[in-house]
DRENVEX-601066 format. One record per atom (N, C-alpha, C): atom name; chain; residue in one letter; x, y, z; residue number from 0. Coordinates in nm, 4 decimals. Layout:
% residues N
rec atom:CA; kette:A; rest:A; x:X; y:Y; z:Z; nr:NUM;
...
END
This chain:
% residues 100
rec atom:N; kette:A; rest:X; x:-0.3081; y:-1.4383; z:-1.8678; nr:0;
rec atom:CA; kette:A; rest:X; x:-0.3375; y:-1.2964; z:-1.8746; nr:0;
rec atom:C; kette:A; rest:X; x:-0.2910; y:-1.2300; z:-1.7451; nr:0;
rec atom:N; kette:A; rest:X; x:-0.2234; y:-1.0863; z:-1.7557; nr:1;
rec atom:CA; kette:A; rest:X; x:-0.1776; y:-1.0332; z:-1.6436; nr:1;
rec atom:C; kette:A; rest:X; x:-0.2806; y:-0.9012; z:-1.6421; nr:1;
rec atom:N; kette:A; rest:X; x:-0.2306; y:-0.8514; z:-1.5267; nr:2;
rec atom:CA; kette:A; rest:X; x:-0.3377; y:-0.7673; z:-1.4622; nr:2;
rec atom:C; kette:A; rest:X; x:-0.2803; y:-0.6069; z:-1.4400; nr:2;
rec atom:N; kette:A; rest:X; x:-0.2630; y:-0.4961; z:-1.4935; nr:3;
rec atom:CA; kette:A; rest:X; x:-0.1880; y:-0.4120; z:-1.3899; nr:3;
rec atom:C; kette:A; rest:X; x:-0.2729; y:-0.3820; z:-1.2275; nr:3;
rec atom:N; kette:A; rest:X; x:-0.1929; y:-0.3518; z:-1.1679; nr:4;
rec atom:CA; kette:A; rest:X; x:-0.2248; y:-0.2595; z:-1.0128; nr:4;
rec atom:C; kette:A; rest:X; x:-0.1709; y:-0.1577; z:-0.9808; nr:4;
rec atom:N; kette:A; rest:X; x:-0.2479; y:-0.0897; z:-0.9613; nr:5;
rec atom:CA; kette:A; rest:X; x:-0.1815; y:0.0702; z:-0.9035; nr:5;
rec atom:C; kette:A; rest:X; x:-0.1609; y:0.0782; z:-0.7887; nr:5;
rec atom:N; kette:A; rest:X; x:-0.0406; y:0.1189; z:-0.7474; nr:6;
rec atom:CA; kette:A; rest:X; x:-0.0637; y:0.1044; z:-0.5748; nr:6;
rec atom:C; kette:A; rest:X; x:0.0348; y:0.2485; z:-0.5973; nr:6;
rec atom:N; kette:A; rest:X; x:-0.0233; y:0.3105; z:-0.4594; nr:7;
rec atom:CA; kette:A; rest:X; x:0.0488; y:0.4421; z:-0.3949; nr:7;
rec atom:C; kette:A; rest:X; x:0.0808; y:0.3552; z:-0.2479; nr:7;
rec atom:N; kette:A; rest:X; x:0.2599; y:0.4132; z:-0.2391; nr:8;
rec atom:CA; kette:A; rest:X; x:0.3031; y:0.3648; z:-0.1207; nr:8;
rec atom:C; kette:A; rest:X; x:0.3082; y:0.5058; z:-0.0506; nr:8;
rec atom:N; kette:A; rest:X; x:0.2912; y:0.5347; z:0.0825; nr:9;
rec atom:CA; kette:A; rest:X; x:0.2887; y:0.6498; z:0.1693; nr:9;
rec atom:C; kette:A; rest:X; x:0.4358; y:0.6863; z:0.2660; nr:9;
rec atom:N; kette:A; rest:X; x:0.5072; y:0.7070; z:0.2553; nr:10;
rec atom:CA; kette:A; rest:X; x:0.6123; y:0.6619; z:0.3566; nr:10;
rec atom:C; kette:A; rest:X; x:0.6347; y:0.8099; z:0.4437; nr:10;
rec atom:N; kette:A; rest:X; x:0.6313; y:0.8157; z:0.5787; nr:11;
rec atom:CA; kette:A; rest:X; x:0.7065; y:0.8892; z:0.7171; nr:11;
rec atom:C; kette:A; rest:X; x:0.7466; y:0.8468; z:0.7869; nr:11;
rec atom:N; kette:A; rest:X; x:0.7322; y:0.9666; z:0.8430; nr:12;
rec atom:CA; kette:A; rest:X; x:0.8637; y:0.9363; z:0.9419; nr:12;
rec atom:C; kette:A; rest:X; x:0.8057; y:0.8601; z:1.0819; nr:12;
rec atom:N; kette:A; rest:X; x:0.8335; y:0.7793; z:1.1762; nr:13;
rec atom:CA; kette:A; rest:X; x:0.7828; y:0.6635; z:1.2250; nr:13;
rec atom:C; kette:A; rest:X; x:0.7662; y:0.8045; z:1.3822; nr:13;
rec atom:N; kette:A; rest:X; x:0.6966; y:0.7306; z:1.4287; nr:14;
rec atom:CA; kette:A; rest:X; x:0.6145; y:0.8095; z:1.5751; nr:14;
rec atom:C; kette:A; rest:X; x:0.7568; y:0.8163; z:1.6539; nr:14;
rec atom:N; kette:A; rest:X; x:0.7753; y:0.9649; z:1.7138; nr:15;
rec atom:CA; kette:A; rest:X; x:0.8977; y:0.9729; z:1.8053; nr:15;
rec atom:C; kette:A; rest:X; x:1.0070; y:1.0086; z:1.6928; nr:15;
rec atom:N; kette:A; rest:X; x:0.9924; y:0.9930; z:1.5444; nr:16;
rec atom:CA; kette:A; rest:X; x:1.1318; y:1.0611; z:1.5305; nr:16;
rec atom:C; kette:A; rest:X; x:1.0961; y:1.1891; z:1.4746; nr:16;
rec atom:N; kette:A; rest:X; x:1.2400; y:1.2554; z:1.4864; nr:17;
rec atom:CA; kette:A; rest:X; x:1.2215; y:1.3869; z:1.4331; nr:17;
rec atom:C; kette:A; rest:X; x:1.2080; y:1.4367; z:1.3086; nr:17;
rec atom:N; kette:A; rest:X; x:1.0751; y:1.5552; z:1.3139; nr:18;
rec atom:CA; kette:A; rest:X; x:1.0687; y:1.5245; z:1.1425; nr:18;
rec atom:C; kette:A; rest:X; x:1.0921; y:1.6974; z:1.1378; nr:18;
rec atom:N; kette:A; rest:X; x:1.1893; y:1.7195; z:1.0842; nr:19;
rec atom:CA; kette:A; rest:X; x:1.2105; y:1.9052; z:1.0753; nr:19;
rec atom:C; kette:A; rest:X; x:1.1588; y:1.9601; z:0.9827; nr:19;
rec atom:N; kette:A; rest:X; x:1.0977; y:1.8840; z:0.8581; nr:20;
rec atom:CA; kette:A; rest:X; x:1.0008; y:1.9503; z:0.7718; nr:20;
rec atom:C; kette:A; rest:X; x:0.8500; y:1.9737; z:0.8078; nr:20;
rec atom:N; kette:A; rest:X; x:0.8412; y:1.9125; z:0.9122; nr:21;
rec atom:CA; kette:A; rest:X; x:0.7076; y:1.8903; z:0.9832; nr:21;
rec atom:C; kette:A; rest:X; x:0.7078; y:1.9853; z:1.0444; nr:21;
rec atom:N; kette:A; rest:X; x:0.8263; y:2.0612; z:1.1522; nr:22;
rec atom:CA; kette:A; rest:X; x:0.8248; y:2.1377; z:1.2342; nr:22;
rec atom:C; kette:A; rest:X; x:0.8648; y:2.2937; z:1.1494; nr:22;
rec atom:N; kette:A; rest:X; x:0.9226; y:2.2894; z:1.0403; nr:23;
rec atom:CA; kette:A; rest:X; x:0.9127; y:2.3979; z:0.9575; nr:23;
rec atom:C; kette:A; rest:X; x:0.7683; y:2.4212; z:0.9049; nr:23;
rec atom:N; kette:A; rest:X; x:0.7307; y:2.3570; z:0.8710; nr:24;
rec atom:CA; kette:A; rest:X; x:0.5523; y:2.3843; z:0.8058; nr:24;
rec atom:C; kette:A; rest:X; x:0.5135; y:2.4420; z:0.9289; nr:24;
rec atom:N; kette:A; rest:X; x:0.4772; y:2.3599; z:1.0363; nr:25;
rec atom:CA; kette:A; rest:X; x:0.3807; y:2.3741; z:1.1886; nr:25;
rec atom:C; kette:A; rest:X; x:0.4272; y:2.5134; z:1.2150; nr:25;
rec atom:N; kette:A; rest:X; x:0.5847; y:2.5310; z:1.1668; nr:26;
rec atom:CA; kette:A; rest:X; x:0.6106; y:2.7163; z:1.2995; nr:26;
rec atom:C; kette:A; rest:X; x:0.5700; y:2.7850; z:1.1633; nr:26;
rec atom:N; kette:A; rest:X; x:0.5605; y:2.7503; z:1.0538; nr:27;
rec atom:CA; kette:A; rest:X; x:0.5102; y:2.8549; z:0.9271; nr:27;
rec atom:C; kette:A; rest:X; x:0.3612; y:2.9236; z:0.9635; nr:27;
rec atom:N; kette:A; rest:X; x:0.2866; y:2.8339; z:1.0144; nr:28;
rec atom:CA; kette:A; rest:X; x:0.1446; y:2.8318; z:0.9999; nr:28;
rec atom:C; kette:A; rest:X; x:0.1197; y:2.9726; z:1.0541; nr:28;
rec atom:N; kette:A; rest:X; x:0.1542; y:3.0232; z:1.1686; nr:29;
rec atom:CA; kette:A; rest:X; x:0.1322; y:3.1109; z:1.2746; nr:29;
rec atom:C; kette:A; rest:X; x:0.1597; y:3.2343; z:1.1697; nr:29;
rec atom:N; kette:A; rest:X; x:0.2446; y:3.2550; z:1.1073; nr:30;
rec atom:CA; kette:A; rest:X; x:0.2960; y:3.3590; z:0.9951; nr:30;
rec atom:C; kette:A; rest:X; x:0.1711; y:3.3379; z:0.8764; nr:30;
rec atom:N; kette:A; rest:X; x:0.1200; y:3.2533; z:0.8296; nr:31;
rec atom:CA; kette:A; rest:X; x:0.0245; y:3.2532; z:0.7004; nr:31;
rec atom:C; kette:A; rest:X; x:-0.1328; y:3.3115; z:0.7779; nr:31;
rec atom:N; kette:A; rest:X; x:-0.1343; y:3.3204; z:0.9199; nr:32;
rec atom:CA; kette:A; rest:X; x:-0.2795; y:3.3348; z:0.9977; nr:32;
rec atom:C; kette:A; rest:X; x:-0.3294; y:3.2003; z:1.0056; nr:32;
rec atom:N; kette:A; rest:X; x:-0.2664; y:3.0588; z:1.0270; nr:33;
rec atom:CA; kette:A; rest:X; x:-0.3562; y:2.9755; z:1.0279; nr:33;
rec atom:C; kette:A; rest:X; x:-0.3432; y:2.9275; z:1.1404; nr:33;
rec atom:N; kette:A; rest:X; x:-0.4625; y:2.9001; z:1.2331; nr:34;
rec atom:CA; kette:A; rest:X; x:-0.4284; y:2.8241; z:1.3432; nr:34;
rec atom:C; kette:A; rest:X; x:-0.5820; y:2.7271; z:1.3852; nr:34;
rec atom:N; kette:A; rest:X; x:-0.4920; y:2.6658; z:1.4690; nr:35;
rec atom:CA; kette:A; rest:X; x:-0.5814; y:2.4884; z:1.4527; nr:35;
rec atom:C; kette:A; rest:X; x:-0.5156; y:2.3741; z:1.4270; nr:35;
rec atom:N; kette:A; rest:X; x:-0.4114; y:2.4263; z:1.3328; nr:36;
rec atom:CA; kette:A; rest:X; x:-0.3271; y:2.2595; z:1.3060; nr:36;
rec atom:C; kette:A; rest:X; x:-0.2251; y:2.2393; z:1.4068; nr:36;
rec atom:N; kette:A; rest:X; x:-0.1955; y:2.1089; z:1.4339; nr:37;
rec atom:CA; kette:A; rest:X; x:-0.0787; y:2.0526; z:1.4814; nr:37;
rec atom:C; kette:A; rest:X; x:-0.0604; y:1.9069; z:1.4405; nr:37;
rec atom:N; kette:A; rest:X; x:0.0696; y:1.8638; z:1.5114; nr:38;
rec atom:CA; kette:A; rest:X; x:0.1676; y:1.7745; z:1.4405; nr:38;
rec atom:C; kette:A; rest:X; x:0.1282; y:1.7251; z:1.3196; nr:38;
rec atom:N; kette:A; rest:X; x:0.2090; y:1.8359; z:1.2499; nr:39;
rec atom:CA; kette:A; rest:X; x:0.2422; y:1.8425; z:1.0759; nr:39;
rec atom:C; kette:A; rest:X; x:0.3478; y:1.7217; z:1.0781; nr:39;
rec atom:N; kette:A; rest:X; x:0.2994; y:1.6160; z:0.9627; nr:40;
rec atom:CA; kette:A; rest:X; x:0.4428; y:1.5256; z:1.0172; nr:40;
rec atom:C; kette:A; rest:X; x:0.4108; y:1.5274; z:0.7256; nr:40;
rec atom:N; kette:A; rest:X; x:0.5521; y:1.5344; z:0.7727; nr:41;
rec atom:CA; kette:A; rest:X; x:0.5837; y:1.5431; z:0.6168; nr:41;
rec atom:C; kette:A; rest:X; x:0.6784; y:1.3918; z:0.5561; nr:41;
rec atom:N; kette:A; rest:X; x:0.5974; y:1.3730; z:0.4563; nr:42;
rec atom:CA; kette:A; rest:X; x:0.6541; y:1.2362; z:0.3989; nr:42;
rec atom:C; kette:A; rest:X; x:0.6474; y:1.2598; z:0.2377; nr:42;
rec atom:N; kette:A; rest:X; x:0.6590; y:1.1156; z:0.2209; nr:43;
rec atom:CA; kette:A; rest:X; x:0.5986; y:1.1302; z:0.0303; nr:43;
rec atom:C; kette:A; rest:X; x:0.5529; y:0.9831; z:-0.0193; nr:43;
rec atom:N; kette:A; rest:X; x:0.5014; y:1.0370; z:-0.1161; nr:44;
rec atom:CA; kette:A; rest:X; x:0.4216; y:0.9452; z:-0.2209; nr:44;
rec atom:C; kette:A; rest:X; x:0.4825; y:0.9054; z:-0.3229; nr:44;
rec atom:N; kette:A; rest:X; x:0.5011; y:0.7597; z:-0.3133; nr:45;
rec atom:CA; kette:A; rest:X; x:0.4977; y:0.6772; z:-0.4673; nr:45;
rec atom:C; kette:A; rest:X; x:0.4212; y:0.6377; z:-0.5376; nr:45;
rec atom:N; kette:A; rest:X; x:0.3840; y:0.6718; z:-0.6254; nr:46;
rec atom:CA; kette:A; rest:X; x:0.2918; y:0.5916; z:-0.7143; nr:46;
rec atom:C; kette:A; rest:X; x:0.3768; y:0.5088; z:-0.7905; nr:46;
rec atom:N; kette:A; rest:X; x:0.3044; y:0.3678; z:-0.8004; nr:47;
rec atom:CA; kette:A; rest:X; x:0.3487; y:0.2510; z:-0.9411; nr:47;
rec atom:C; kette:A; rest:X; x:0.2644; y:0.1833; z:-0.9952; nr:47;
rec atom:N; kette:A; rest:X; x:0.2711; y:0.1349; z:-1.0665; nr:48;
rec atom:CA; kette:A; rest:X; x:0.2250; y:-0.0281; z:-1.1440; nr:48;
rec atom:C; kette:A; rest:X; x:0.2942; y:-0.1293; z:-1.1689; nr:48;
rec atom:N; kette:A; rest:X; x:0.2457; y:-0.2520; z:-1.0982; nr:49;
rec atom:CA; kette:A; rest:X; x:0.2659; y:-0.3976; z:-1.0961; nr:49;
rec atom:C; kette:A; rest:X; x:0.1773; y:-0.4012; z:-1.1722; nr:49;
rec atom:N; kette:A; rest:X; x:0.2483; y:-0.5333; z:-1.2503; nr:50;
rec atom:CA; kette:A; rest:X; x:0.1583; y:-0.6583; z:-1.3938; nr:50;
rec atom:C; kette:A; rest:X; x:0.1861; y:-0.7338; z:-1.2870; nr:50;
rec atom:N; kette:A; rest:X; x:0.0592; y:-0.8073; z:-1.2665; nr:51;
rec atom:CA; kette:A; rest:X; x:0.0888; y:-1.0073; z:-1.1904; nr:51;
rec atom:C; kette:A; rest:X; x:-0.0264; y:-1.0427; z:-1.2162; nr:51;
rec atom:N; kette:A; rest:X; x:-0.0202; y:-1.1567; z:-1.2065; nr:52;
rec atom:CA; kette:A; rest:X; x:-0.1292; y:-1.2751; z:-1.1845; nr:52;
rec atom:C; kette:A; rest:X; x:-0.2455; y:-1.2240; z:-1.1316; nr:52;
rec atom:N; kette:A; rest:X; x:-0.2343; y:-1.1653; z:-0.9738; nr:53;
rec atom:CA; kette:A; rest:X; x:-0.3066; y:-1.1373; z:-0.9275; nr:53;
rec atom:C; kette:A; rest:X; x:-0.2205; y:-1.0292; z:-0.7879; nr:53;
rec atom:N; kette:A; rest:X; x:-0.4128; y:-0.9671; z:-0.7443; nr:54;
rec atom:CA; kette:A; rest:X; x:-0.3761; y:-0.8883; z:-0.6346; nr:54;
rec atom:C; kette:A; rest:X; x:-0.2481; y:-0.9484; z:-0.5675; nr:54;
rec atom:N; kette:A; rest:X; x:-0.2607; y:-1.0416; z:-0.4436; nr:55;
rec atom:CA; kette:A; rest:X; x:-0.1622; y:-1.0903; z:-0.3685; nr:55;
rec atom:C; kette:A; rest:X; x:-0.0608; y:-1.0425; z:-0.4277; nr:55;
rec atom:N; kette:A; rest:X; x:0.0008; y:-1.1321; z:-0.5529; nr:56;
rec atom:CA; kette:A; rest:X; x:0.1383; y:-1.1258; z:-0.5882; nr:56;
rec atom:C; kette:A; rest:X; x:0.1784; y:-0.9627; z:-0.6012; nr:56;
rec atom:N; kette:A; rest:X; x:0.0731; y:-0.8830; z:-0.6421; nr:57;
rec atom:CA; kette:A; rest:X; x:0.1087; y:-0.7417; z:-0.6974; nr:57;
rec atom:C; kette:A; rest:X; x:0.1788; y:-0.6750; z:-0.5983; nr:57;
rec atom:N; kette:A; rest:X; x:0.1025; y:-0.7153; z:-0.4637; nr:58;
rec atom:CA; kette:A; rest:X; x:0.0982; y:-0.6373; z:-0.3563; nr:58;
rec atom:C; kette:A; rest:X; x:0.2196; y:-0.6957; z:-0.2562; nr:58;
rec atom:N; kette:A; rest:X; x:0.2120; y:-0.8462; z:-0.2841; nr:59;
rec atom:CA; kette:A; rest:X; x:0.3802; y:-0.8946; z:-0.1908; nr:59;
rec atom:C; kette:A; rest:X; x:0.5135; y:-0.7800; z:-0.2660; nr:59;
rec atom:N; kette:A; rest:X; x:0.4991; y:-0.7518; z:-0.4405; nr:60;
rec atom:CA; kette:A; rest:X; x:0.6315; y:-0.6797; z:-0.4843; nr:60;
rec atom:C; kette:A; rest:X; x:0.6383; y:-0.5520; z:-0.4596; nr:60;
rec atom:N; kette:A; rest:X; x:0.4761; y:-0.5224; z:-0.4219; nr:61;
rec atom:CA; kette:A; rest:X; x:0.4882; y:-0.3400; z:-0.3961; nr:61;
rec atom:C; kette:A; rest:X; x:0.5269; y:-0.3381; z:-0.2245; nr:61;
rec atom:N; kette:A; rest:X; x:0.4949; y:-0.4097; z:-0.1399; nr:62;
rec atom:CA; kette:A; rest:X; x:0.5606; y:-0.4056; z:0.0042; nr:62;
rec atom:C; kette:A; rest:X; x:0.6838; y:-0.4249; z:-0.0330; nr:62;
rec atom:N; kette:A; rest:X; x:0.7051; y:-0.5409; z:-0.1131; nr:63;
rec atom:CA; kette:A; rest:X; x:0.8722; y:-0.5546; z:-0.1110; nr:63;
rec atom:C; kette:A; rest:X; x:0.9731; y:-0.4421; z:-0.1252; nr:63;
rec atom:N; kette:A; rest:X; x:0.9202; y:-0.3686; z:-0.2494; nr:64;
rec atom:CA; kette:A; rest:X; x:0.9603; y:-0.2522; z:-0.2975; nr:64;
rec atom:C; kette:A; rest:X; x:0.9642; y:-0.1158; z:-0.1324; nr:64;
rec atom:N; kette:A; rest:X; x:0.8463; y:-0.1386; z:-0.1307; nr:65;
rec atom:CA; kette:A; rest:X; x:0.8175; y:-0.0690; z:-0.0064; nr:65;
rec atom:C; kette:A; rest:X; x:0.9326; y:-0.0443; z:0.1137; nr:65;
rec atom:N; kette:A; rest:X; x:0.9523; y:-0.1686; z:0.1434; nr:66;
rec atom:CA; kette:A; rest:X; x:1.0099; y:-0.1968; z:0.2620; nr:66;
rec atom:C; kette:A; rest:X; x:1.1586; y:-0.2026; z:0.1988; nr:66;
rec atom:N; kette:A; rest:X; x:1.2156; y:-0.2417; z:0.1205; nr:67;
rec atom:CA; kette:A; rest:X; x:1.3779; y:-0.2447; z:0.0937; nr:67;
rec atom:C; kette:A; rest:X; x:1.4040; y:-0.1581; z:0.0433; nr:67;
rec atom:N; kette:A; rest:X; x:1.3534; y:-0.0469; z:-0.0620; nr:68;
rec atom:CA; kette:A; rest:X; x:1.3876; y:0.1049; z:-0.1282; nr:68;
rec atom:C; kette:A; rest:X; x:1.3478; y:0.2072; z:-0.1098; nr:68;
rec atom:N; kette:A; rest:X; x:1.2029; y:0.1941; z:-0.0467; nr:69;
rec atom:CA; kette:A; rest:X; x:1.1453; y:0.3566; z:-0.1015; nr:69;
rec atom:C; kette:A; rest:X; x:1.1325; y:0.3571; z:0.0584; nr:69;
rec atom:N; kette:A; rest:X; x:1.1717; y:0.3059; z:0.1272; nr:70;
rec atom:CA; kette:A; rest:X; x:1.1639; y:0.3690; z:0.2915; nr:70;
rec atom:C; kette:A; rest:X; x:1.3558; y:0.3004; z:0.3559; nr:70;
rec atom:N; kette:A; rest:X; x:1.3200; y:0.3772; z:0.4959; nr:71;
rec atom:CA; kette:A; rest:X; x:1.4321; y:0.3459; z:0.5312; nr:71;
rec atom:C; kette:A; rest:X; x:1.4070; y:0.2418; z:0.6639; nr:71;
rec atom:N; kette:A; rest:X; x:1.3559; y:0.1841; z:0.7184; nr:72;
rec atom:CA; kette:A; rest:X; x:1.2800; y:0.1085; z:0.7897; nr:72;
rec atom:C; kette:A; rest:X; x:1.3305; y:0.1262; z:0.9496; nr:72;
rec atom:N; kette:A; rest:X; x:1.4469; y:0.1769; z:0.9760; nr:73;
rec atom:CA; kette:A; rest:X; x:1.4902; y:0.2293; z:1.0776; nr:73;
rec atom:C; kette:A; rest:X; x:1.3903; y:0.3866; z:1.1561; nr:73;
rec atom:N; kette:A; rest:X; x:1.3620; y:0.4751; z:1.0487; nr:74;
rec atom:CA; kette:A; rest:X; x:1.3463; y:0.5967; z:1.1272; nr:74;
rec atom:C; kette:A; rest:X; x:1.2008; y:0.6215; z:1.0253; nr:74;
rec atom:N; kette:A; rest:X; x:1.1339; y:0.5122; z:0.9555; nr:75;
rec atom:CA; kette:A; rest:X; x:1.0458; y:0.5500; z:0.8194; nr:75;
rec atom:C; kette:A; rest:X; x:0.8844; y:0.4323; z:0.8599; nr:75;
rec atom:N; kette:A; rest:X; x:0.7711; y:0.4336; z:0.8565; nr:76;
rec atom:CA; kette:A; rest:X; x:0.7145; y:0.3932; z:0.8577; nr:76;
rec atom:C; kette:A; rest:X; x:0.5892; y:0.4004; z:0.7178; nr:76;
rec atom:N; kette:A; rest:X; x:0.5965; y:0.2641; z:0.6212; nr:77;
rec atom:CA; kette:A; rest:X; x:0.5515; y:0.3175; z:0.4985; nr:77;
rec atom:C; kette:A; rest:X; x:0.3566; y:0.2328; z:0.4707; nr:77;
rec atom:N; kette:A; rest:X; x:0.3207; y:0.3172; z:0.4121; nr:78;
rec atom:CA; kette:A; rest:X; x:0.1442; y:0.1989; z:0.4027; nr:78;
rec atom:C; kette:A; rest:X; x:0.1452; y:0.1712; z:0.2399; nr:78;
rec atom:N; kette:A; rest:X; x:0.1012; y:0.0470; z:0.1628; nr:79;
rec atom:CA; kette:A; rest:X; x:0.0773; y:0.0518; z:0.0759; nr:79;
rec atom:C; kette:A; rest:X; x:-0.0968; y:0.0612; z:0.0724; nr:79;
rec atom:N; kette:A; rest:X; x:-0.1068; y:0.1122; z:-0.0526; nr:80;
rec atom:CA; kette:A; rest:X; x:-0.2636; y:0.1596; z:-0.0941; nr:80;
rec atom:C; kette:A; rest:X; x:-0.2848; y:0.0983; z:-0.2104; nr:80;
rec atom:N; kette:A; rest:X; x:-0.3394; y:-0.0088; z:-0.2235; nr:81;
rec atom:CA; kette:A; rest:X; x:-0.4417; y:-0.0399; z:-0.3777; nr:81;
rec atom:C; kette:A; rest:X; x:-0.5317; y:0.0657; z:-0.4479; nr:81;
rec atom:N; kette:A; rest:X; x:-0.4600; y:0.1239; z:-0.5235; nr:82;
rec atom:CA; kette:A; rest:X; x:-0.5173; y:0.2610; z:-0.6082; nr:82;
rec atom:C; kette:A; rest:X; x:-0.6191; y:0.2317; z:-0.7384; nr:82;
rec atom:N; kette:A; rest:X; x:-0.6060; y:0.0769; z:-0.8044; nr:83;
rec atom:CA; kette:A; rest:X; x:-0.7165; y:-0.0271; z:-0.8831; nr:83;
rec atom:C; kette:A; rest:X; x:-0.6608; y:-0.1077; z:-0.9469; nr:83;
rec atom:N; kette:A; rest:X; x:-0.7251; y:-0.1484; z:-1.0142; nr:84;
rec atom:CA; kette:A; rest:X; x:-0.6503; y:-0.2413; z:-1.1462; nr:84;
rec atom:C; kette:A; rest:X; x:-0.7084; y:-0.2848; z:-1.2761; nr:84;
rec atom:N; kette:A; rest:X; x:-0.6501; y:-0.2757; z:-1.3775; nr:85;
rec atom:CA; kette:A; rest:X; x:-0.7406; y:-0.2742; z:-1.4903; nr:85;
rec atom:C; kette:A; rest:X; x:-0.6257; y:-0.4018; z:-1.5896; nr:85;
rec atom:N; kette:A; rest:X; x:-0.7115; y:-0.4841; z:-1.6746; nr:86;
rec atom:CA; kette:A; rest:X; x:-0.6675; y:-0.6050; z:-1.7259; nr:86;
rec atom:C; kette:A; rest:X; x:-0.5575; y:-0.6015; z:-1.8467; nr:86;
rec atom:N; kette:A; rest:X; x:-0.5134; y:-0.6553; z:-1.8647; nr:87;
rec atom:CA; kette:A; rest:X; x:-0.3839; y:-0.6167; z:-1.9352; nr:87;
rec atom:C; kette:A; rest:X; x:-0.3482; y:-0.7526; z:-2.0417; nr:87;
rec atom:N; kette:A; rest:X; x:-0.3004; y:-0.7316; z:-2.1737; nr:88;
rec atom:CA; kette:A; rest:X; x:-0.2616; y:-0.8509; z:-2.2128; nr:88;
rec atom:C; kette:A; rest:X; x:-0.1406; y:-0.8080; z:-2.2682; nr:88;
rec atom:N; kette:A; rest:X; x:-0.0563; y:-0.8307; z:-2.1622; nr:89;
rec atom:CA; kette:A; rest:X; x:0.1106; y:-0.8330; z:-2.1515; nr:89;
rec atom:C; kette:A; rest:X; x:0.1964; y:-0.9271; z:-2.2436; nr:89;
rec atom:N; kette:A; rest:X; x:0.2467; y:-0.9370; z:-2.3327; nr:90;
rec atom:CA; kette:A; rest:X; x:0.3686; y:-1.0275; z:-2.3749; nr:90;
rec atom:C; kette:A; rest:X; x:0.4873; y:-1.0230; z:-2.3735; nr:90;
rec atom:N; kette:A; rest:X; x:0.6049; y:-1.0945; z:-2.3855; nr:91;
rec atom:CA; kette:A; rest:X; x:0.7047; y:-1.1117; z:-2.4043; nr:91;
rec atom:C; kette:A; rest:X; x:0.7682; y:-1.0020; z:-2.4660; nr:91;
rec atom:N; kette:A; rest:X; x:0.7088; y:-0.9505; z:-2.5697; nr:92;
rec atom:CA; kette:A; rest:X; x:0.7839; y:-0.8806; z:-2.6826; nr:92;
rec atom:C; kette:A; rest:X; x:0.7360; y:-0.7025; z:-2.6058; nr:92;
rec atom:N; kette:A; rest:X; x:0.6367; y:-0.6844; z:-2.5048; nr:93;
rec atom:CA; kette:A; rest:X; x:0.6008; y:-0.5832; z:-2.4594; nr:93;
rec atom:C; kette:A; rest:X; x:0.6258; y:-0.5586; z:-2.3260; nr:93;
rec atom:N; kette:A; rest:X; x:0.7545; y:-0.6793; z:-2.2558; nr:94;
rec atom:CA; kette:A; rest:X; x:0.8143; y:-0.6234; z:-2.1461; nr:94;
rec atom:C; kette:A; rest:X; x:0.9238; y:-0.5733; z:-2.1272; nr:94;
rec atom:N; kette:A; rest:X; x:0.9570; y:-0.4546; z:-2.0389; nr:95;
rec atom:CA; kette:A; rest:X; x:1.0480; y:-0.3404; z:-2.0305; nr:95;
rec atom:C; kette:A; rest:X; x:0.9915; y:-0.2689; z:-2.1124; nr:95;
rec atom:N; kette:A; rest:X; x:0.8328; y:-0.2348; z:-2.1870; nr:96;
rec atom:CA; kette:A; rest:X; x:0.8410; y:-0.1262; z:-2.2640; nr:96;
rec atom:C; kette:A; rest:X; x:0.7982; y:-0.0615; z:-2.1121; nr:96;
rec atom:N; kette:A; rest:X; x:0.8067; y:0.1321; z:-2.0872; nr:97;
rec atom:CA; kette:A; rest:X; x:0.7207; y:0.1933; z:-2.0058; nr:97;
rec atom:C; kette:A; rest:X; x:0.6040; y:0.2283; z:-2.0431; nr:97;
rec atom:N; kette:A; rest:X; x:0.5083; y:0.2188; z:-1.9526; nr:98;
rec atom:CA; kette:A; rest:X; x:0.3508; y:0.2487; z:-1.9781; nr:98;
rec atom:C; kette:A; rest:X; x:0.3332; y:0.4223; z:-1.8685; nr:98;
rec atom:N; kette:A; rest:X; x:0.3198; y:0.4709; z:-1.9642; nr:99;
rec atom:CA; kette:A; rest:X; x:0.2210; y:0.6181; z:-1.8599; nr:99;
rec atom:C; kette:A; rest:X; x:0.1274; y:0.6304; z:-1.7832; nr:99;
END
């Protein structure tokens, strides 16, 4: 029996580099009346689902994923998040379908 996992990966931009969407929001603020915030730093969110065995394995393919595609590991610093997991009875004939 397989398992799905939800994981949200987080990915920005790593401490020291330049993030110009960060610094477009931050000089916006002063124009909307808001003040109080600083270093706006702007990234994005993946959400997925892994089927495995178990946590571990789910979570070695969502770093994997993490770290070789959805970031750039040079100028990108990414977190994965265990979002839950609910039980699944996966077969042969029901992989590559997509699930919503």
């Amino acid at each position: 029996m397989s398992t799905d996992f939800r994981f949200a990966v987080n990915v920005l931009p790593k401490p020291g580099i330049l993030d110009p969407q960060g610094r477009a929001v931050e000089g916006s603020l002063g124009h909307l009346g808001i003040d109080g915030v600083s270093a706006v730093r702007v990234g994005r969110r993946v959400e997925l689902t892994v089927t495995a065995s178990g946590e571990a394995e789910a979570r070695a393919t969502a770093e994997r994923l993490a770290g070789e595609l959805l970031s750039n590991p040079l100028i990108e610093a990414f977190r994965v998040e265990l979002l839950g997991a609910t039980s699944s009875t996966t077969s042969a004939a029901s992989t590559g379908a997509s699930r919503a």
